[in-house]
C-alpha positions as CSV (number, residue, x, y, z in Angstrom):
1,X,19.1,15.9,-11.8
2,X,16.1,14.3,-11.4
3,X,12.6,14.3,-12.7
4,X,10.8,16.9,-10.5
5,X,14.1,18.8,-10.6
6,X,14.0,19.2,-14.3
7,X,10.2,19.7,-13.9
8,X,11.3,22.9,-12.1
9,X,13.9,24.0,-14.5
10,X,11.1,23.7,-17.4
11,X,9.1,26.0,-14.8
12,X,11.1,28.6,-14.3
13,X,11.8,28.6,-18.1
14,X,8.3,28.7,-18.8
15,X,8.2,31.8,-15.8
16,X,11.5,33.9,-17.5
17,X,9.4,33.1,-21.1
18,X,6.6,35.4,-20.1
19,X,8.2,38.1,-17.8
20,X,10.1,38.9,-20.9
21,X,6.8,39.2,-22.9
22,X,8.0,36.2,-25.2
23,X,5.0,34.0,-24.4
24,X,1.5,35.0,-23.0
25,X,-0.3,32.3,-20.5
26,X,-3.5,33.8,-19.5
27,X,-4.1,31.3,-16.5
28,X,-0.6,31.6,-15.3
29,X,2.5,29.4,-15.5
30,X,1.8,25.8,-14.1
31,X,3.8,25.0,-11.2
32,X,4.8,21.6,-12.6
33,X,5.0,19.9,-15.5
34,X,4.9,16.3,-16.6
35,X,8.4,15.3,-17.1
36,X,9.0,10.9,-17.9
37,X,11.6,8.2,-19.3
38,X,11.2,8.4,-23.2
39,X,10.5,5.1,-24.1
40,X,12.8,4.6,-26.8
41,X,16.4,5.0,-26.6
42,X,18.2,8.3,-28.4
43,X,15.1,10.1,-27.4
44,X,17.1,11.2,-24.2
45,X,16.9,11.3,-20.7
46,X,13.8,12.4,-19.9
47,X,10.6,13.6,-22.4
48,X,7.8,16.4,-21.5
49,X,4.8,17.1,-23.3
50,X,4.3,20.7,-22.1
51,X,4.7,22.5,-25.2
52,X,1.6,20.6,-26.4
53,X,-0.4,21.2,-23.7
54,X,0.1,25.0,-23.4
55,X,0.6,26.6,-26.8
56,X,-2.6,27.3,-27.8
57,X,-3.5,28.6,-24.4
58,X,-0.7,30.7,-25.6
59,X,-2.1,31.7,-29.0
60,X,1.0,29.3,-31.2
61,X,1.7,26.5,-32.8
62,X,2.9,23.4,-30.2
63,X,6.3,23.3,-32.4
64,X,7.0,27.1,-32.3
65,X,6.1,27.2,-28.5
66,X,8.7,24.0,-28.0
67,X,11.3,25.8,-29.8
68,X,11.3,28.7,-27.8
69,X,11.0,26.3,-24.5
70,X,14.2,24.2,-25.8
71,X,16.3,27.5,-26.7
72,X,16.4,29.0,-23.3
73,X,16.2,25.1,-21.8
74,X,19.8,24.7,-23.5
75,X,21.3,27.4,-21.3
76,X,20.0,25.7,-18.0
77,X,22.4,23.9,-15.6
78,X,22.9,20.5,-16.1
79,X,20.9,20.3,-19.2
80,X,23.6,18.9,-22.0
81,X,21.1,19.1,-25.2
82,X,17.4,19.6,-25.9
83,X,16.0,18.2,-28.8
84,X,12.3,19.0,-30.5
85,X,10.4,15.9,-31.8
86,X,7.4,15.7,-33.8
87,X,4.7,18.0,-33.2
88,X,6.4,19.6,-30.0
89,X,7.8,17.0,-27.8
90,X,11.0,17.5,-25.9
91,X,13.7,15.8,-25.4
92,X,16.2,16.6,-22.6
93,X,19.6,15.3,-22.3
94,X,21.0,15.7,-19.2
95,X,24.6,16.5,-18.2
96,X,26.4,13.7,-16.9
97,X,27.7,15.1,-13.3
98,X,23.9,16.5,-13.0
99,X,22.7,12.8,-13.9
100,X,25.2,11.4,-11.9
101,X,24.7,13.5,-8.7
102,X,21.4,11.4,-8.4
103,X,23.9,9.0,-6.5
104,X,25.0,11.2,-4.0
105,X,21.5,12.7,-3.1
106,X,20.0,9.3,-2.5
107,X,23.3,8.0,-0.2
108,X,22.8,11.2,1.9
109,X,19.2,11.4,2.5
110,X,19.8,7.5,2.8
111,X,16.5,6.0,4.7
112,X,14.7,9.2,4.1
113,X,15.1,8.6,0.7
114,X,11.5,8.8,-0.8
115,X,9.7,10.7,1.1
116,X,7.7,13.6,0.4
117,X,5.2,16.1,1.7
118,X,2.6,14.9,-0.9
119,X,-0.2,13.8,1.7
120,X,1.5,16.3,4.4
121,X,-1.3,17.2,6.6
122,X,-3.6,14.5,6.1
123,X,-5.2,12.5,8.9
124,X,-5.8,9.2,7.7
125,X,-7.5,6.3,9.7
126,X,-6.6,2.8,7.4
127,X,-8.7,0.3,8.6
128,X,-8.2,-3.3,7.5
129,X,-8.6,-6.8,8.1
130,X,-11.5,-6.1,10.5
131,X,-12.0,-10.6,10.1
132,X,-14.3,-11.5,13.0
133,X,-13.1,-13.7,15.5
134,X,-14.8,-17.2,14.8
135,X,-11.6,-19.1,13.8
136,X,-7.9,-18.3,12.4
137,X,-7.4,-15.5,9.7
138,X,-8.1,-16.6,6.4
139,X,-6.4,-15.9,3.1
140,X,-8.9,-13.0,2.1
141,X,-8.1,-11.2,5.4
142,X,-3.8,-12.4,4.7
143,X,-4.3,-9.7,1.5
144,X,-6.0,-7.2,3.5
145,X,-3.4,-7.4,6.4
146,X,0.1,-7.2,3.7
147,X,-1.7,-4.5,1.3
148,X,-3.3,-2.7,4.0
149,X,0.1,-2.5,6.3
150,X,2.3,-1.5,3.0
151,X,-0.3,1.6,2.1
152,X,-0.2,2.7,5.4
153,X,3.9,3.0,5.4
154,X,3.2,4.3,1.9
155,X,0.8,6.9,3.9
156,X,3.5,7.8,6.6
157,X,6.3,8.0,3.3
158,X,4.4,10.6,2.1
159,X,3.6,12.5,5.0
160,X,0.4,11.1,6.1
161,X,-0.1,10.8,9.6
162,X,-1.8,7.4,9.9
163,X,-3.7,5.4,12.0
164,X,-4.2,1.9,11.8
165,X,-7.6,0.1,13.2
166,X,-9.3,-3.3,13.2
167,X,-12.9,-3.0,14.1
168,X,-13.2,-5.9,16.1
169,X,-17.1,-7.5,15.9
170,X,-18.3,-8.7,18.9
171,X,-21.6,-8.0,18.8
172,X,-24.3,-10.2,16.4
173,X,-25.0,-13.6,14.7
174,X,-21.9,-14.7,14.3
175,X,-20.4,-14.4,17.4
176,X,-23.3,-16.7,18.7
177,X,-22.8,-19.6,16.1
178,X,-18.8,-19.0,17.3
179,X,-20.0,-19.1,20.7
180,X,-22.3,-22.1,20.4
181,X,-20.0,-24.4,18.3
182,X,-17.3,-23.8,21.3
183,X,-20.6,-25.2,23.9
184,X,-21.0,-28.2,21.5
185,X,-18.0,-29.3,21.2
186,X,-17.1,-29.4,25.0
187,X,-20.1,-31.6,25.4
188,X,-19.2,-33.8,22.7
189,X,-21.7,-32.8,20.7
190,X,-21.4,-31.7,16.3
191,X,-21.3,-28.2,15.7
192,X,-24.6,-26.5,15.3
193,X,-26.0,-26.8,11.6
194,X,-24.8,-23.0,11.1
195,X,-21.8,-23.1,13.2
196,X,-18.2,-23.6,12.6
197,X,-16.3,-26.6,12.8
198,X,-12.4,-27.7,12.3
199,X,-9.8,-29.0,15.4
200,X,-9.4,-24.9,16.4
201,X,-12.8,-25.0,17.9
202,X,-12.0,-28.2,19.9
203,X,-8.5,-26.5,21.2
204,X,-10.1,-23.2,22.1
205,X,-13.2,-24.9,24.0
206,X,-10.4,-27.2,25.8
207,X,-8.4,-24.1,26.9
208,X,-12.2,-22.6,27.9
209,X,-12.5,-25.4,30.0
210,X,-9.2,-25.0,31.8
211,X,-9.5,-21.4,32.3
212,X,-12.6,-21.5,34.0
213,X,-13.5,-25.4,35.3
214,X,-16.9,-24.1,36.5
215,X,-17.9,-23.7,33.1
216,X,-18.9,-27.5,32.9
217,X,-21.1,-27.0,36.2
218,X,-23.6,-24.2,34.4
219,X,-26.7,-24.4,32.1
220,X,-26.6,-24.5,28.3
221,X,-27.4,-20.6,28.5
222,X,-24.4,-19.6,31.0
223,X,-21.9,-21.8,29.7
224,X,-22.3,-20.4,26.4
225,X,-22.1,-16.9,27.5
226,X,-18.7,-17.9,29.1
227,X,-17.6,-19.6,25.5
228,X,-19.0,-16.0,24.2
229,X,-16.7,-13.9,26.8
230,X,-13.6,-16.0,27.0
231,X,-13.7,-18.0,23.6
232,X,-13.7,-14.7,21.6
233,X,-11.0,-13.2,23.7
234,X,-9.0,-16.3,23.2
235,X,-9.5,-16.5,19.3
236,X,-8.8,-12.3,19.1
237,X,-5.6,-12.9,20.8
238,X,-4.5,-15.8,18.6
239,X,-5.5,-13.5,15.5
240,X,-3.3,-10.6,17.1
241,X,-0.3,-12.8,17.7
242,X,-0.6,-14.1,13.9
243,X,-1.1,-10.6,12.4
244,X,2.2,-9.6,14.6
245,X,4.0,-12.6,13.5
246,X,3.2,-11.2,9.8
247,X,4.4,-7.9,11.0
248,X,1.4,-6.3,11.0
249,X,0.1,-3.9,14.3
250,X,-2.6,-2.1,15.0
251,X,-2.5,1.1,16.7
252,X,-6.1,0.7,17.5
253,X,-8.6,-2.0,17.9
254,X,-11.9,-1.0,18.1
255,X,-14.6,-2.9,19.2
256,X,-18.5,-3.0,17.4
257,X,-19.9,-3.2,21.0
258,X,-18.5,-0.2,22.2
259,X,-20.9,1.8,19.8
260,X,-24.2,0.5,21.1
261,X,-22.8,1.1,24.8
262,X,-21.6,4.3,24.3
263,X,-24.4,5.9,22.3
264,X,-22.6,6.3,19.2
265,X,-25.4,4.8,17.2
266,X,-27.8,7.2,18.9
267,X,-25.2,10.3,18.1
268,X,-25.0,9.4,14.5
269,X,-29.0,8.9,13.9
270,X,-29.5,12.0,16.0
271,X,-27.3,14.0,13.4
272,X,-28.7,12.4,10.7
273,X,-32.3,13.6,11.6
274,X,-31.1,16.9,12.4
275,X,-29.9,16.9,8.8
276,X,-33.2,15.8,7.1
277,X,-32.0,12.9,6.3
278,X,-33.8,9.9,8.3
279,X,-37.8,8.6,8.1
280,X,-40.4,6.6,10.0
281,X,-42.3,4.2,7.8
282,X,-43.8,0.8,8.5
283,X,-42.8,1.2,12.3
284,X,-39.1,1.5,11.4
285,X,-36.7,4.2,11.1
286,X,-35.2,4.4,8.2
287,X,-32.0,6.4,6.3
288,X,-32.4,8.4,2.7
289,X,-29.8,6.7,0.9
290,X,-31.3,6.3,-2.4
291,X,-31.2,10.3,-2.7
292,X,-27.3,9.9,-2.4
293,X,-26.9,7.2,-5.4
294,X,-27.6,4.0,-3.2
295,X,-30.1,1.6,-5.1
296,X,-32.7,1.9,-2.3
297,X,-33.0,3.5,1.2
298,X,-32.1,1.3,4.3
299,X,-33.7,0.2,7.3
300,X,-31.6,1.7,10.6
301,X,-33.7,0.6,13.2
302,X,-36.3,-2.1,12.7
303,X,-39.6,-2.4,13.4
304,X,-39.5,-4.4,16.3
305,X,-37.0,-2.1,18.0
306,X,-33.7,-3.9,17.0
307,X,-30.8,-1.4,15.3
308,X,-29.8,-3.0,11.9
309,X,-26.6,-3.5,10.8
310,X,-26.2,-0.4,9.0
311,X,-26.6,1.3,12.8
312,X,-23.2,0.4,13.5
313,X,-21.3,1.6,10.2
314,X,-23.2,5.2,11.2
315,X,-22.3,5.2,14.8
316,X,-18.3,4.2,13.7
317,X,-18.1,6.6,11.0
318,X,-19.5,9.6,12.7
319,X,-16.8,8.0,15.6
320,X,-13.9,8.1,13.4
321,X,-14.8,12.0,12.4
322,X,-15.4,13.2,15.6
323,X,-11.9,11.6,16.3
324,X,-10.8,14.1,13.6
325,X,-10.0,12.0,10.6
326,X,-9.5,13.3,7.3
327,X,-9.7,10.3,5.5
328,X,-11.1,7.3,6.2
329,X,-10.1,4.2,3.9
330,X,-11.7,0.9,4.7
331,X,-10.8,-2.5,3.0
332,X,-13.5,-4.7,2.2
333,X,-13.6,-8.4,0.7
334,X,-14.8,-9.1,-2.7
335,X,-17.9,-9.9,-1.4
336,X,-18.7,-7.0,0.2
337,X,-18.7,-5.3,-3.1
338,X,-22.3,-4.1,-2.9
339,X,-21.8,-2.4,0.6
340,X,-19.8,0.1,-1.6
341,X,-23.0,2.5,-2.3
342,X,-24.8,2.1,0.6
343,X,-21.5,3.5,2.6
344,X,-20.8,5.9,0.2
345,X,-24.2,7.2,0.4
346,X,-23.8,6.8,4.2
347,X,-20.9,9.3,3.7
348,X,-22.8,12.3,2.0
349,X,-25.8,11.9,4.3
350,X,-23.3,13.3,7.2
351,X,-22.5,16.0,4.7
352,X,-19.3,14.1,3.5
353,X,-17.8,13.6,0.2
354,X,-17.3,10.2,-0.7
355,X,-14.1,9.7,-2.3
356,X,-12.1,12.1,-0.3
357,X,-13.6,12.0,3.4
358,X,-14.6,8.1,2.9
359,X,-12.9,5.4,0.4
360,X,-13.6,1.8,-0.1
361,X,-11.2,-0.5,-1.2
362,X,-12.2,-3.8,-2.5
363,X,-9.6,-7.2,-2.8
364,X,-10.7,-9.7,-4.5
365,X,-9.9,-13.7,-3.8
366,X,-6.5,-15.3,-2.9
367,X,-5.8,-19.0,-4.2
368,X,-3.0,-21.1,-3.3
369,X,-1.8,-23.3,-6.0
370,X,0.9,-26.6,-4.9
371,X,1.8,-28.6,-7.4
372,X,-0.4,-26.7,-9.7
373,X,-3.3,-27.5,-8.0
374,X,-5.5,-25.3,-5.8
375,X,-5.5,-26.1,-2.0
376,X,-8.9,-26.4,-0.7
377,X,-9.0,-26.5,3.2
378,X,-6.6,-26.8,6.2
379,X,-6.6,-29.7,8.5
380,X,-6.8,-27.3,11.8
381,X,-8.6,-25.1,10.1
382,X,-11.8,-27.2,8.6
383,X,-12.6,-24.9,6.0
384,X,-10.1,-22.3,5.4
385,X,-6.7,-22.1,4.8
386,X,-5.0,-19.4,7.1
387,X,-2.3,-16.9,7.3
388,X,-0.2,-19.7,9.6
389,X,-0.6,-22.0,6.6
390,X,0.6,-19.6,4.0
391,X,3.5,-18.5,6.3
392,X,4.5,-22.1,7.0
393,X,4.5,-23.1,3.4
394,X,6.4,-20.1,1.7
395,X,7.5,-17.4,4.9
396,X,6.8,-14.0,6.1
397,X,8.3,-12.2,3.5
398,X,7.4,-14.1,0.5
399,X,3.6,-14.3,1.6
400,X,3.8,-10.6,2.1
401,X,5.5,-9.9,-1.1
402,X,3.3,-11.5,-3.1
403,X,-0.1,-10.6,-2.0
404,X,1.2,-7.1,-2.3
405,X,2.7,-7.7,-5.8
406,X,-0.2,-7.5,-7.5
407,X,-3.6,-4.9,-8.0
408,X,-5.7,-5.5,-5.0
409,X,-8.9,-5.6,-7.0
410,X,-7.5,-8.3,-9.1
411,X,-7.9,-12.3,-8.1
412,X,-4.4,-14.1,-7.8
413,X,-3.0,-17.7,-7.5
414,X,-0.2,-18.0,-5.1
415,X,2.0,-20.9,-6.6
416,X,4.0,-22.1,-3.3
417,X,6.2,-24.3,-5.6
418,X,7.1,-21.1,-7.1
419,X,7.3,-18.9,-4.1
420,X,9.7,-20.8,-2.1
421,X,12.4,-21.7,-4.9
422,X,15.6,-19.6,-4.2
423,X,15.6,-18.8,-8.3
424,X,15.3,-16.0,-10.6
425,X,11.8,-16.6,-11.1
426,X,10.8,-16.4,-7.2
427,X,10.6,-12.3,-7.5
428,X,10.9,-11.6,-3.9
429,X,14.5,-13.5,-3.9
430,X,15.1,-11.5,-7.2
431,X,15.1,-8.6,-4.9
432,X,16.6,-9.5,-1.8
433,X,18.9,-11.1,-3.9
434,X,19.9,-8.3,-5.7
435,X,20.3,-6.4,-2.1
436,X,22.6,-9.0,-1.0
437,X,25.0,-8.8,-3.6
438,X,25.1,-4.9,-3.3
439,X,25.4,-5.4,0.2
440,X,28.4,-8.3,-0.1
441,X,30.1,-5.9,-3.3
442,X,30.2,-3.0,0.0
443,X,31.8,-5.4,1.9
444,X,34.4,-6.4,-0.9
445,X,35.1,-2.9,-1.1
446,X,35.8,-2.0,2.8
447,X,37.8,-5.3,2.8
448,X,39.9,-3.9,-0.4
449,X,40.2,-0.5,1.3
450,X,37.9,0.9,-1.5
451,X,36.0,4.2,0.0
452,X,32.5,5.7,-1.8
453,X,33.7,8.9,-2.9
454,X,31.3,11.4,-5.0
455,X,32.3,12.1,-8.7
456,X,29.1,12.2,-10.4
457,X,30.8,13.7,-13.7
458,X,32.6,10.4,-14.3
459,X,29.1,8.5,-14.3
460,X,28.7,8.6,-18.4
461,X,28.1,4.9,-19.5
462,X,25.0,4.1,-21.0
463,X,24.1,1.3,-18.2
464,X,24.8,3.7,-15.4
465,X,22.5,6.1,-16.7
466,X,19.7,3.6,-16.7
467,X,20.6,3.2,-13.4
468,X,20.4,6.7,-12.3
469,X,17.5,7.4,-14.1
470,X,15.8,4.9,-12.1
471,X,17.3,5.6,-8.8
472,X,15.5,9.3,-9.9
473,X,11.9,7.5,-10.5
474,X,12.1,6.2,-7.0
475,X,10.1,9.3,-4.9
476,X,7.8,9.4,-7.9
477,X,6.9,5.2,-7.5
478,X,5.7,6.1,-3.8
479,X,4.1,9.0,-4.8
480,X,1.5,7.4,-7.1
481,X,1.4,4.4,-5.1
482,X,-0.2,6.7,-2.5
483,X,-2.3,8.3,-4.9
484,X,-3.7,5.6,-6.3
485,X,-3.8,3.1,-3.6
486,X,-1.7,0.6,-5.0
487,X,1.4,-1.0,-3.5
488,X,1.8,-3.2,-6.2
489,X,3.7,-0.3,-8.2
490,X,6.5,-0.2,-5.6
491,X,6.8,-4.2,-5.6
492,X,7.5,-4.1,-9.6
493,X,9.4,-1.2,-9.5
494,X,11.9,-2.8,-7.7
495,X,12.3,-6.0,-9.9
496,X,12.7,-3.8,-12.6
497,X,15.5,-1.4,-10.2
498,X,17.3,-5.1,-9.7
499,X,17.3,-5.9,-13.3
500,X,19.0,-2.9,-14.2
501,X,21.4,-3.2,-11.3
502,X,22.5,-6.5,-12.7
503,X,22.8,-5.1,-16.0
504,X,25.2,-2.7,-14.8
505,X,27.3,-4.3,-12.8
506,X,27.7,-7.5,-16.1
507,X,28.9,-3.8,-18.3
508,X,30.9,-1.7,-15.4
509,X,33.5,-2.9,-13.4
510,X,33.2,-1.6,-10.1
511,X,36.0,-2.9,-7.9
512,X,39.4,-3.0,-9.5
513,X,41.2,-6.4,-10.5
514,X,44.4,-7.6,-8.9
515,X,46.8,-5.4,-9.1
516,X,44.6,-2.1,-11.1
517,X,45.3,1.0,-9.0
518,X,42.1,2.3,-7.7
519,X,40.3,5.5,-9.8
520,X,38.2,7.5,-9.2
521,X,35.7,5.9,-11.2
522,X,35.7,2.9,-9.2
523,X,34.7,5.3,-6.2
524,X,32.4,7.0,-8.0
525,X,30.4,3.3,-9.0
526,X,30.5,2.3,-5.6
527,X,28.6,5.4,-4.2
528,X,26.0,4.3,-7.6
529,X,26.0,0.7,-6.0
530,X,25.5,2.1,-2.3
531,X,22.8,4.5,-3.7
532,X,21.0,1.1,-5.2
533,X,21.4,-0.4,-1.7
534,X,19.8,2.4,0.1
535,X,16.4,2.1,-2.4
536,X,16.0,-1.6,-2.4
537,X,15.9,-1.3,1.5
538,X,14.1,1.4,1.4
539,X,11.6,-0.4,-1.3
540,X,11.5,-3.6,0.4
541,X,10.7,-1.7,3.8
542,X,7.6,0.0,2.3
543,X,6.1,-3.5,1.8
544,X,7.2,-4.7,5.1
545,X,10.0,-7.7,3.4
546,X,13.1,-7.7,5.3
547,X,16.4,-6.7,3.1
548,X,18.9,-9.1,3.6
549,X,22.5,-8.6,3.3
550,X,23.7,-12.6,3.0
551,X,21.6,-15.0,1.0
């Protein structure tokens, strides 16, 4: 039995209470109720609250309503004893071949383990990263690409049907510094004053050159425009191939361009007026944002005829809707942290509810720390240290379990030192090391001639109810991790799943010794250390980190 199971045994208690007139519940029985790990021990298996929260809807005392919860709760299958605590709290104890039957569910369902139907329906577009491409990924983008990837498996886990999209910028400012550093440095010339420097902008205009030869033979103007064409394409694709190597794809990249050319910024202003909601002032049209919360109205196309940059986030929104997205989530840099009201009023200007059509996501800075000190810039790089830096110093999993280890609103130091040490403080080899040794303790048992076989009665010790218990929590980890946008939760859920796997296996001897016959309890805990197995795969997946069996 697990937690939403016992959540619907308390409901259909809670139902049988007032068909028989015991209880009254004037808005109707809730269809589930709160059910969680006590946090001390003797206080059971699980703890609920609901006696609390619905007796004086029903017209009694908490207490009296939890007693007359917990008498017809005892009868229940699977429930061994319920105690009331306090002012009404209850505490279940489960039956241990209820308990122990958590095993078995979670070897069967197997990689489908987890899932639910909690975002079933939903049409999500996740977009992420989004970096321009005027040099390599940098660490800020890193975080967006490892937390971004693992919501959107979160997404899919529970239901979602996503898509994932990098808005690619080719269109503005910065693609001209981009495109005039490459000019500069083919002629032998410093960057521009604004431009960008470090040894990628010297290989990319070098394989400029080769591509197209003629490039040397043309004016400052057309030379540049082939830097623009060809050096952002060659940049893009060594961004793409980077992201890939992390194990992040896109299943669309959309371009800025695209919106001016295809009248997408025209669409979105032309709804917009139809709405009410635009103005002409000072020879500019502008957009009524300040009567949707932002701190001032903004300029969408200037004065002198030129669309401003909010143009494009209208066109591309308005785009993404029309493509029939429920939800739109985009992932934004600390410093874009005042672009939040501006979008959000953006969002109800269409007639959209921020929050639910449109959500903002904010990470905040990524420092890597070797030898305690913080690196500051990459040789290649100039500036920046990249995603190919991070990856070279610690690996792909690693990097991407530890930018997804932690609240993505919330700065963090990345100690390499720390990272790449095969010890117990490294958590991502915690984990995979935990999955190993399952994995080698299966192998043991097939070499011993030692099948799985189901007796979840037999499953009573104290450490292999800890383990079940949170086997159990597993579905519920994903499910608020999706909620509340955090992959972080399913990253510490599963160093605490390993620690109580090792806790286990120091108390209960699984295989038996020399010449022991084999029992049934032996089977049993091997379909409990095949059930861990499945989880920290199925954990580890979620966050894109491989699960290895050898270490």
């Amino acid at each position: 039995m697990n937690p939403d199971q016992l959540s619907e045994t308390i409901v259909d208690v809670l139902t049988a209470l007032v068909a028989d007139g015991a209880v009254t519940l004037p808005d109707g029985v809730p269809s589930q109720v709160t059910v969680e790990r006590p946090r001390q021990k003797g206080h059971g298996d699980y703890a609920t609250n609901v006696a609390l929260q619905l007796a004086k809807k029903a017209g009694t005392n908490p207490r009296a309503f939890a007693d007359l919860v917990a008498e017809r709760l005892r009868a229940s299958d699977g429930v061994a004893e319920v105690e009331v605590a306090g002012p009404g709290f209850l505490n279940v104890t489960v039956e241990a071949g209820a308990q122990g039957q958590v095993a078995t569910d979670v070897v069967a369902a197997g990689e489908a383990y987890g899932s639910s139907d909690a975002f079933a329906g939903e049409k999500i577009n996740l977009e992420f990263v989004s970096a321009n491409p005027t040099g390599p990924l940098h660490l800020g983008g890193v975080r967006w690409a490892a937390v971004g990837d693992a919501l959107g498996r979160i997404f899919t886990k529970t239901g979602a049907e996503v898509t994932r999209e990098y808005y690619f910028n080719d269109h503005g400012a910065q693609i001209d510094r981009f495109s005039s550093s490459l000019l500069a440095s083919a002629k032998g010339e410093p960057a521009p004053e604004d431009g960008y420097g470090g040894q990628y902008i010297h290989d990319i205009a070098a394989a400029v050159i080769e591509k197209r030869p003629d490039v040397k033979d043309l004016d400052d103007a057309a030379a540049q425009e082939v830097f623009r064409e060809v050096g952002v394409d060659m940049m893009f694709d060594e961004i793409k191939k980077s992201l890939h190597d992390f194990g992040v794809d896109f299943d669309v990249y959309f371009h800025e361009k695209s919106l001016h050319d295809s009248g997408a910024v025209e669409r979105a202003i032309a709804r917009l007026t139809e709405m009410g909601n635009t103005y002409e002032a000072d020879g500019a049209l502008w957009l009524r944002t300040e009567k949707y919360g932002d701190d001032k109205d903004r300029v969408i196309i200037r004065s002198n005829g030129t669309p401003a940059y909010i143009s494009g986030d209208l066109g591309y929104y308005l785009d993404k809707r029309e493509r029939g997205f429920d939800r739109c989530f985009i992932m934004l840099g600390a410093d874009h942290h005042g672009y939040v009201g501006r979008m959000n009023a953006m969002c109800s200007a269409f007639g959209d509810e921020p929050g639910k059509n449109l959500e903002i996501l904010i990470g905040q800075m990524v420092n890597l720390l070797r030898d305690g000190e913080p690196m500051r810039m990459s040789k290649r790089n100039g500036t920046i240290v990249s995603i190919d830096d991070l990856v070279d110093a610690i690996g792909v999993d690693a990097a991407r379990y530890a930018l997804a280890r932690y609240h993505s609103d919330s700065p963090i130091d990345i100690d390499l030192d720390l990272w790449s040490r095969a010890t117990n403080d490294n958590p991502v080899f915690t984990v995979q090391y935990a999955h190993a040794r399952v994995s080698s303790l299966m192998r043991n048992a097939a070499d011993l001639g030692v099948e799985a076989q189901s007796h979840p009665e037999l499953l009573s010790h104290e450490k292999e109810g800890e383990l079940l218990r949170a086997l159990a929590e597993f579905p519920r980890v994903i499910k608020a991790a999706a909620e509340l946008r955090e992959p972080h939760r399913v990253a510490r859920y599963l160093e605490e799943l390993a620690g109580t796997y090792h806790r286990f296996y120091d108390s209960c001897r699984v295989l038996p010794r020399g010449d022991e016959e084999t029992s049934d309890l032996h089977r049993a805990r091997l379909v409990l250390v095949d059930a861990t197995r499945v989880v920290l795969a199925n954990g580890l997946s979620l966050l894109g980190v491989s699960a290895p069996e050898r270490m």
